[in-house]
Structures are given as C-alpha cells and as structure tokens.
C-alpha positions as CSV (number, residue, x, y, z in Angstrom):
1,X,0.0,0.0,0.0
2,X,1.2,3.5,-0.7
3,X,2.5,6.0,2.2
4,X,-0.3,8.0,3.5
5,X,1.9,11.1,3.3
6,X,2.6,10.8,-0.3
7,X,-1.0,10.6,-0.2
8,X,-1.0,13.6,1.3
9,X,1.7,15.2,-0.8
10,X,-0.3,14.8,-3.8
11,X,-3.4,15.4,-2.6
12,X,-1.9,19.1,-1.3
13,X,0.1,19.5,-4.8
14,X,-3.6,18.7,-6.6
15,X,-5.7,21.5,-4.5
16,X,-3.3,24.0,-5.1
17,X,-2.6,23.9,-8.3
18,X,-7.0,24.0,-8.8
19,X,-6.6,27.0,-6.7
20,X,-4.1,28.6,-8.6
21,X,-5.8,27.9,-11.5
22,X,-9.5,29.3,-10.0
23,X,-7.7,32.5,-9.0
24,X,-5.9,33.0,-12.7
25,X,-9.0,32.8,-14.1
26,X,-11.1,35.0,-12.2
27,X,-8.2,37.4,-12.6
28,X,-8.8,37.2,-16.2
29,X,-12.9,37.0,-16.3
30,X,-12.5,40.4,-13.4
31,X,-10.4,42.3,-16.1
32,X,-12.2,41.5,-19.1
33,X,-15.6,42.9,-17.1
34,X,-13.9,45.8,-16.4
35,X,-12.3,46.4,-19.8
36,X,-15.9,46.3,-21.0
37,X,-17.1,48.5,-18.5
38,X,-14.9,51.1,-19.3
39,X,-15.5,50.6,-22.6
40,X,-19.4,51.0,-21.9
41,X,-19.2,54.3,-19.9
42,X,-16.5,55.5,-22.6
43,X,-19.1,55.4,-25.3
44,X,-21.8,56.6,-23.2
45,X,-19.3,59.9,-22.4
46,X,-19.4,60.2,-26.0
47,X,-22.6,60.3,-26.9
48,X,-23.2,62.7,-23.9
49,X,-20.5,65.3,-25.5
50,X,-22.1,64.7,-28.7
51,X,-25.7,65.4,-27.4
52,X,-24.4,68.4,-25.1
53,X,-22.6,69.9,-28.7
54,X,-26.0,69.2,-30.7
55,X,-28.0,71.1,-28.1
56,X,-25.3,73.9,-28.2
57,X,-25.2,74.2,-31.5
58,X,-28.8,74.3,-32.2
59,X,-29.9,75.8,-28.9
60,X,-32.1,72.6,-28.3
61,X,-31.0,69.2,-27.5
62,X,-30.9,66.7,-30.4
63,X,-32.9,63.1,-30.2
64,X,-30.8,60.4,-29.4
C-alpha cells in the first residue's frame, strides 16, 4: 500500500494547483468585465459630448 503522506503530498500538490488555477481565471474573467465597462461608460461619455454639442449648437437638445 502506498505511504499516507505521499498521499498527502499529492493530494496538497492537486488542491493547489486548482486554486491557482480558479484565481488565474477570475483574474482574467474580473479584467475582461472591467475592460468592458470602461469601454461602456467611454461610449456613453461620448454620446453625452455629442448630445451636449447638438443642443449647443442648435440651442435645443438633439434626439438620441
């Protein structure tokens, strides 16, 4: 029969290595939600300077 601390070794070497792996992916799933939410609010700014020029421009605020 094997050791129970080799066992225990690879047991240990196996949980870590899935934690590891959890945390590299939700690093990577928390920055791609951010990158699109700054991406979101960038275009939103945009259409907001574009709205606020129309309704300078024109002296009353465009449709969007």
């Amino acid at each position: 029969m094997t050791d129970p601390l080799t066992v225990a070794y690879i047991v240990s070497a196996v949980l870590v290595s899935v934690l590891i792996g959890i945390g590299v992916l939700g690093v990577l799933t928390w920055r791609g939600v951010s990158r699109n939410i700054a991406r979101i609010s960038e275009r939103m700014e945009a259409r907001r300077a574009e709205f606020e020029r129309g309704a300078g421009l024109t002296g009353r605020r465009l449709p969007l």
